[in-house]
N, C-alpha and C positions, 0 to 999 in steps of 0.2 A: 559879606556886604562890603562894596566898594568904601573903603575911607576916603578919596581924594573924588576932585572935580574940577577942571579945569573949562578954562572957556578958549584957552589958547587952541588954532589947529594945529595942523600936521604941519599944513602951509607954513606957517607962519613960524614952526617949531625950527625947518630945513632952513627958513630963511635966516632964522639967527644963528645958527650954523653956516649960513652964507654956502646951501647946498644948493636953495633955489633957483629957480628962474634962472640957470646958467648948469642945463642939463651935462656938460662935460663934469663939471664938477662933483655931479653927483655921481656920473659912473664911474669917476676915477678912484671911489673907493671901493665900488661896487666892484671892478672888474680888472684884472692888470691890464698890461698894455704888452701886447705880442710884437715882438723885435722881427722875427721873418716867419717863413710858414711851417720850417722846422721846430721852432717852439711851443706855433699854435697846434701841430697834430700831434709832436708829446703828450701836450696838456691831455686830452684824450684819453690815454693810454690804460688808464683804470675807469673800472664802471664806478669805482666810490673813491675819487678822486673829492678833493677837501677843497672849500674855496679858497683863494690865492692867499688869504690871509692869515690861514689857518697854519702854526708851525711845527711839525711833524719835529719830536725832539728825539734821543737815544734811547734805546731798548731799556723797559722797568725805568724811565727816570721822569716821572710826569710832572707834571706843574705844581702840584704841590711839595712840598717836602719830607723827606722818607730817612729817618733814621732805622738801616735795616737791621743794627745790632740790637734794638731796641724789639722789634716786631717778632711777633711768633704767631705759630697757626690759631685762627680764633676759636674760642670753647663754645659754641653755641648753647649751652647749657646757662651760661651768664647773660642770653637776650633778655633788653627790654621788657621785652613781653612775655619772661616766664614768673609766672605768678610766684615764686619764690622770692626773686629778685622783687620784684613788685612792692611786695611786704617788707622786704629787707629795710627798703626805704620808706615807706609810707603805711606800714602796718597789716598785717594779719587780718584782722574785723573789717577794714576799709575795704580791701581787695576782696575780701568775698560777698560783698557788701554790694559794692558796685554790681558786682559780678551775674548775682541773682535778681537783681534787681534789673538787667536790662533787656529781658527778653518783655518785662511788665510794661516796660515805658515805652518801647515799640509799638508793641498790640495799642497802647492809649493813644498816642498817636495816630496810628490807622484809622482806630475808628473814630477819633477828633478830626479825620482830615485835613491836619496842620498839613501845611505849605512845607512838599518836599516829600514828606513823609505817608501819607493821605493810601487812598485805595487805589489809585491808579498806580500811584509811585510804586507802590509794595506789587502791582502786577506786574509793571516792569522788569524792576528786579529779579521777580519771579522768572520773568523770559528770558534775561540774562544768565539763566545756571544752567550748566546744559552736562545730562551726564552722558561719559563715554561707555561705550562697551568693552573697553581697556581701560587698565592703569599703570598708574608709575609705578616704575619699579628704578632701583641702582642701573640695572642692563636694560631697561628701555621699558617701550610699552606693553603690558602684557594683556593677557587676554585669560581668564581660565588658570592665572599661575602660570602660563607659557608665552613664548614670544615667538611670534609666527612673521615669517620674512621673507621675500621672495630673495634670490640669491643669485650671483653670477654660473652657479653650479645648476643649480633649475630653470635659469635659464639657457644653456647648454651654450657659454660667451664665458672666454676669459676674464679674472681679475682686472678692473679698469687702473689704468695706467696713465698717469700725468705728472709732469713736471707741477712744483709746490705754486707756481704762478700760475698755471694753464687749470688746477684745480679750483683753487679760489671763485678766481672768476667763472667758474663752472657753479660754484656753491652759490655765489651771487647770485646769479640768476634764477639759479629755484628756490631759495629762499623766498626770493621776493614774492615767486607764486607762489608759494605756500602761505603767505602772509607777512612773512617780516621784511626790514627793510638793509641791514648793516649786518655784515660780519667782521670781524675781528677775530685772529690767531695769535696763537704766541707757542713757544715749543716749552714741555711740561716740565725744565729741568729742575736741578735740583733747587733753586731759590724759588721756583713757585712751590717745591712738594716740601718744604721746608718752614715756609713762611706764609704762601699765600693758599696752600690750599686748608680749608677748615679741618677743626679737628675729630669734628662729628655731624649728624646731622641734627634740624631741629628733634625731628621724630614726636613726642610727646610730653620732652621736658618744659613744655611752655603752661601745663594744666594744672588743674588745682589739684594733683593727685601729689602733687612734689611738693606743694606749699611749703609744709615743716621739713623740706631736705633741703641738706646743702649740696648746691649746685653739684659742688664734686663726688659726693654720692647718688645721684641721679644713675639706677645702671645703666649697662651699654643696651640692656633689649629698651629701653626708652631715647636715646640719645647715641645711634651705633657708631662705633667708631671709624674714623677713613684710616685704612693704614697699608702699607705696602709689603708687598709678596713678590718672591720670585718665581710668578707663574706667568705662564704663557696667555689668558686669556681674565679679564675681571672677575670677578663673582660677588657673592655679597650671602650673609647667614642671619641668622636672629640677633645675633650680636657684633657685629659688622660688616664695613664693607671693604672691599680689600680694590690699589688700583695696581697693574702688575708692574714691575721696575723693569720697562724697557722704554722705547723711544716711543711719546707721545705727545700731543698739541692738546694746549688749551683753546675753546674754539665760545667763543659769545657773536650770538646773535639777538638782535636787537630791531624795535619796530616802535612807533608813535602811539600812546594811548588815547581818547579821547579827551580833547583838552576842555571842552563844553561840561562832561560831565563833572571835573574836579567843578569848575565855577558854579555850577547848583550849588555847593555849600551852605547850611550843611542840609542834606538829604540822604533816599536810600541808594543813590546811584554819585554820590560826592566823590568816592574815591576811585579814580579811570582805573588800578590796576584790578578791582573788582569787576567792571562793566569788561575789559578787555581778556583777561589769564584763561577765566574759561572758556572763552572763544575764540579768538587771535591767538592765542602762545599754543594753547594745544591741538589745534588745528598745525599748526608751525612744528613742533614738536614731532606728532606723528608723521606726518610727512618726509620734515628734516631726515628721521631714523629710520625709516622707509628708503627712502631714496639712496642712504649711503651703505645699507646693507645688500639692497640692489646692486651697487657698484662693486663689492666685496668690501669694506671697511665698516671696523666699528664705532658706537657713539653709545657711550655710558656716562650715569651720574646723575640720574632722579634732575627731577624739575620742581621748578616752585619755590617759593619764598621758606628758606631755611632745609631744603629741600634737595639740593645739588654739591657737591664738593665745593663751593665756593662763595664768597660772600659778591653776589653775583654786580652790585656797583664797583666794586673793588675791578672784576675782569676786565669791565666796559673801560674803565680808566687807562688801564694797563693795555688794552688792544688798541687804545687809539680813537677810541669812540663818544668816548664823555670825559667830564673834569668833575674834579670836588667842587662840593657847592658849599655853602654856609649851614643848606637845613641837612647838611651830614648826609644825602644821598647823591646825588649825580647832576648833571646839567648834560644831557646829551648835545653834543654839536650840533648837530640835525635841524633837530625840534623840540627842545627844551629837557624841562625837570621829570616828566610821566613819560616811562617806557615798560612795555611788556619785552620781555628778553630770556635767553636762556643762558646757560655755562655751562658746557659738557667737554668732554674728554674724546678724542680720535685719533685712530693709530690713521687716518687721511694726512698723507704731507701736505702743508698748505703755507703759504708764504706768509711769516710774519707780517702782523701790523704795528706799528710804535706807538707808543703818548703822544697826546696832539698840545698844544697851548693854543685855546682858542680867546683867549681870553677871558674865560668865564669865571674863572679862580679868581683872578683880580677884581676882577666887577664884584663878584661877590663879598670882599672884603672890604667894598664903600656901599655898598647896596644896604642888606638888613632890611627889606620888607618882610621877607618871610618872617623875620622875628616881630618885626610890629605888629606882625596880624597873626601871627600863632595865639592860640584862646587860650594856650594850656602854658603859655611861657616857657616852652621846651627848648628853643633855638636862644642861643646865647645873641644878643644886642649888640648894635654899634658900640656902646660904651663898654661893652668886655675887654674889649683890645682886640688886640693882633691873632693870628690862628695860635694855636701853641701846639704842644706835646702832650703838656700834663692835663688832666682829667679834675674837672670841678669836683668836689665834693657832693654828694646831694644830702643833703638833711643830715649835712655835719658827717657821713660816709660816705671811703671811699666809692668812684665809678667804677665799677666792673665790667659795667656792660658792651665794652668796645674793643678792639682792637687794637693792638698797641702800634706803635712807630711813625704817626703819620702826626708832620703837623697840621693839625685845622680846628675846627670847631665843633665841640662835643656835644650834639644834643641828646636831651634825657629824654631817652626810651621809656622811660616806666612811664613817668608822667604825663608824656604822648598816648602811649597806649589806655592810662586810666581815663583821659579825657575821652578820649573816643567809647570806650567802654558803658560811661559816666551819662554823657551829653547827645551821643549820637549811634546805639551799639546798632551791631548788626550792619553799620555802612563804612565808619571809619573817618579819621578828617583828612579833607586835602587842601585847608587853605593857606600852608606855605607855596604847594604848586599850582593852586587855583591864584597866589597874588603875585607870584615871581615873574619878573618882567621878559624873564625868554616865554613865559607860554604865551606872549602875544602872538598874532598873525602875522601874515608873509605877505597880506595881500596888496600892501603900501610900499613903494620903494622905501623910507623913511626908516623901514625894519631892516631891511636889507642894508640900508647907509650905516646905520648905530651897530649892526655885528660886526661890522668890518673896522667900523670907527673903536671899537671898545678894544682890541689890541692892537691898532696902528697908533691911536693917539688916545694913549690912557688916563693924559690930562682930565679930558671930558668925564671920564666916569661916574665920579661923586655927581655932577652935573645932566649926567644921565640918569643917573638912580633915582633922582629927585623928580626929573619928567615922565619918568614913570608912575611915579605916583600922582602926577599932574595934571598925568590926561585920563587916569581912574582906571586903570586895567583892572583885572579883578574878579571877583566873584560876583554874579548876578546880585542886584539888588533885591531881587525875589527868583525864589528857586523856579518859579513857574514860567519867564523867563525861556526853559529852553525848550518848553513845548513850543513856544511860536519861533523857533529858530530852526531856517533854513538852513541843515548841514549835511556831508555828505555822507556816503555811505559809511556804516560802523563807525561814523564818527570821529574820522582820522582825513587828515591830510595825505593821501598816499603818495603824493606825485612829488614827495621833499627829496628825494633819491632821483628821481627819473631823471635822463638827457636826454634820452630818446624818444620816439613816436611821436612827439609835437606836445605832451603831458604841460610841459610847462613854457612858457613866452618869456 
């Protein structure tokens, strides 16, 4: 539910900006100013070229702050969401408590017809799961236990052959048809296989089977380890997964989730990356792995949330794609806080991308909506302070459940996870991305002036954060709401990347 309501416009918002009525001024934030024609057909020169204001910093050095002596690979065994940790902080009897209890309050719902949740909604849903005739696996999608691939060898054509630039933008462009929108690279060395890549996958240490285990005993057939070999090609057993020690690229790609469906909040299609992963990412996914085995190169590393070699917000940051946010996961450039994405691994040479400063980091450090509308109090408040290092306590115990080295802002996993569990199982909450002021629209120049405005002149910030909430962005006053909403197909802005074909004016 919207908190705020304002009666001021948009009009009236640019004019006391003194953007209005004096159209140069608006697009002199919107748009630099080209010195001769040489500059203009540079500009060009990438298909995911960053708007003018965005500032491309040095390789692993992003906007946030990164003590790297501090950071190690993350235990994925100590997630939020493994019911051990759960309890750690909040008790044993409560977590299974909740736990059995939410499959009842579901079902009561449906057949009470509450708003969100009702018979139609639970059919939707229903239409959103979609199975494959493959699955994940570490070395890709498989089929029967096997992975079936067309090859440059059955197709009787040499190994494809590209310079790290002329491949990229080769991946660009089919990604996009495949569904996603952004890639990002980076080369595998030893400070990512060191620090950034995980130390295991989720696998199954998130279930109530580990309850009374300490996280570190959790075994490796539940939790398998990543570790490295010197062999020539990846592989993976019952008790890990191995990546080989030679020269390889970290590669994230990344695409817009449904921004309409976080703002239902809360209901059974509230959280986009449920409505989007199993249709957009794995759609994306097989194709991706398809298409570069066709070429001759490989692409390993499981998919899906706790699923892949990597804590996949983390990549997006590091490729140049997104910034830290306040609610602890990402703020894509693009198009905001909800992304469907992958991280995987290829011996594909492909041209680095950098950390960007888009200014979203800083906004976010005057903003603090997500924490006023979080239900479960999980994102730390304006009145916390400043980002930090060190980890709140929760219930008088230390936080375990994060990652070390990064300064920002720690929110609590568990208690996220219990509310959702608790208040809305089976869907999940998204009203820090349903109230965050990037998941507004595009479709107002006024959106377009305030991104460029938020790292040119960061004065305005605090001042923006505020008319955010002024003009009621937000979650549907009623989930019902998005039945009578004209939107486009799958529910995604697709044309936030395009320069071509006329997509966008």
């Amino acid at each position: 539910m919207s908190l705020f309501h304002s009666t001021v416009s948009r009009r009236q918002f640019m004019k006391a900006l003194g953007l209005a009525g004096a159209g140069v001024g608006g697009a002199a934030l919107v748009a630099p100013t080209f010195h001769d024609l040489d500059e203009l057909s540079a500009s060009g020169d990438s298909m995911q070229k960053h708007p003018w204001y965005v500032k491309e910093r040095e390789r692993l050095d992003p906007a946030v702050e990164l003590d790297w002596d501090l950071m190690e690979r993350y235990d994925r065994r100590y997630m939020g969401q493994c019911s051990n940790i759960r309890a750690k902080y909040y008790g044993k009897d409560y977590i299974l408590k909740i736990g059995a209890a939410s499959a009842a309050l579901q079902a009561q719902r449906m057949k009470a017809n509450t708003p969100g949740f009702g018979h139609k909604w639970e059919a939707l849903r229903t239409g959103l799961s979609q199975a494959n005739r493959w699955s994940v696996s570490f070395l890709g999608p498989e089929i029967d236990g096997k992975i079936n691939v067309t090859t440059p060898e059955s197709l009787g054509v040499p190994k494809w052959q590209g310079t790290p630039e002329e491949n990229s933008k080769m991946m660009v462009a089919a990604i996009r048809l495949f569904g996603m929108a952004e890639l990002g690279s980076n080369n595998l060395d030893s400070k990512w296989r060191t620090k950034l890549v995980a130390k295991n996958e989720k696998g199954s240490a998130t279930g109530d089977k580990y309850i009374d285990t300490d996280p570190a005993n959790v075994p490796d057939s539940a939790a398998r380890p990543i570790v490295y070999e010197d062999v020539a090609e990846p592989y993976y057993t019952t008790t890990k997964w191995v990546i080989p020690n030679k020269d390889l690229n970290v590669l994230y790609l990344g695409g817009p989730e449904p921004r309409e469906t976080d703002r239902t909040y809360p209901s059974r299609i509230s959280k986009s990356n449920l409505v989007a992963n199993s249709g957009t990412r794995n759609m994306a996914f097989y194709s991706t792995y398809q298409f570069m085995r066709a070429l001759g190169y490989n692409m390993f590393g499981g998919t899906g949330h706790g699923t892949d070699c990597f804590q996949t917000p983390g990549v997006a940051v590091m490729t140049g794609k997104a910034e830290n946010a306040r609610m602890t996961n990402w703020v894509i450039s693009a198009w905001g806080p909800r992304s469907t994405d992958l991280a995987q691994i290829t011996d594909m040479p492909l041209a680095e991308t950098h950390p960007i400063d888009a200014g979203k980091w800083k906004f976010c450090q005057t903003c603090g909506i997500c924490a006023d509308t979080c239900p479960s109090n999980s994102i730390p408040k304006l009145d916390f302070g400043p980002p930090t290092y060190e980890m709140p306590a929760i219930n008088g115990k230390p936080d375990t459940q994060h990652a070390t080295g990064r300064k920002v802002y720690y929110f609590n996993g568990s208690s996220c996870n219990n509310y959702s569990k608790e208040a809305i199982p089976g869907s999940g909450c998204s009203a820090c991305a349903a109230n965050c002021t990037f998941s507004t629209g595009e479709g107002a120049m006024v959106h377009e002036v305030l991104k460029s405005a938020i790292p040119t002149v960061g004065i305005f910030n605090p001042f923006l954060a505020t008319m955010g909430r002024t003009f009621g962005y937000g979650a549907f006053k009623d989930p019902e709401e998005w039945w009578n909403s004209s939107l486009p197909q799958f529910g995604i802005n697709s044309t936030f990347t395009a320069l071509d074909g006329g997509y966008r004016k």
